[in-house]
C-alpha distance (Angstrom), angle and dihedral (degrees) to the residues before:
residue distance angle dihedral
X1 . . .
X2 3.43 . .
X3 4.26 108.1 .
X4 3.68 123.3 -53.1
X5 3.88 140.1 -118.5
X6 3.48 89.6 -92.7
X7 3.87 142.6 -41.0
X8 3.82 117.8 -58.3
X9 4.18 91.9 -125.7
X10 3.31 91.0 64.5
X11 3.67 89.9 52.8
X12 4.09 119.6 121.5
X13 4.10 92.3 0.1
X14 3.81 97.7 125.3
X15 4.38 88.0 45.0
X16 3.64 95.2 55.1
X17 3.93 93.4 37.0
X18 3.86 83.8 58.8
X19 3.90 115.4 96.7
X20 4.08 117.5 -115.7
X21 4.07 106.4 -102.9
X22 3.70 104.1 -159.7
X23 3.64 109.6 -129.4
X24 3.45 126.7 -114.8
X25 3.75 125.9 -102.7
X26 4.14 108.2 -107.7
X27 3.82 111.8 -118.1
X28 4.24 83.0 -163.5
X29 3.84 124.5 54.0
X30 4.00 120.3 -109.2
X31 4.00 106.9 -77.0
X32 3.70 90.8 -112.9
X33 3.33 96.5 55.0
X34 4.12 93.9 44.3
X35 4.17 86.5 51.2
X36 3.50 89.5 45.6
X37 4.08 89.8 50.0
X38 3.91 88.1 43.4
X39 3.56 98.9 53.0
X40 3.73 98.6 47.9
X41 3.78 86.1 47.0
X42 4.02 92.2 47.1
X43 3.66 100.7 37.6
X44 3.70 107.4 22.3
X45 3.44 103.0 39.2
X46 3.41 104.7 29.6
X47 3.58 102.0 -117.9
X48 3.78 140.3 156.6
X49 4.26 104.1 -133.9
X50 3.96 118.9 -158.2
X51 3.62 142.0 31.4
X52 3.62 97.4 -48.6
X53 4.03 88.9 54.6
X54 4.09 89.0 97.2
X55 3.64 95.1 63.3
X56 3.48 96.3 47.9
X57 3.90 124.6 74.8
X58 3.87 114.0 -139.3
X59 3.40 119.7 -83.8
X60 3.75 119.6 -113.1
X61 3.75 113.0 -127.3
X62 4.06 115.4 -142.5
X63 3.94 93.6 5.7
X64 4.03 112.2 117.8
């Protein structure tokens, strides 16, 4: 292989010369766990999710 984008000792000097930053709390849940919240609200339940839920009545599964 023709040369290299630099040497591998140099490798990961600037990352561990970096100071920790704690990271901040999340005010939202992981995405995962929101889709997996809105789905069994949407599909299993029945329910409307989001603003426009309150002027909305819940949907009847299995009825015409």
């Amino acid at each position: 292989m023709p040369g290299s984008h630099g040497s591998l000792t140099k490798a990961g000097k600037v990352r561990e010369a970096t100071p920790k930053v704690q990271a901040r709390e999340r005010h939202t849940p992981i995405p995962r766990v929101r889709n997996k919240n809105n789905y069994v609200k949407r599909f299993v339940r029945g329910r409307t999710v989001g603003v426009t839920a309150q002027s909305y009545p819940p949907r009847r599964r299995g009825m015409a």
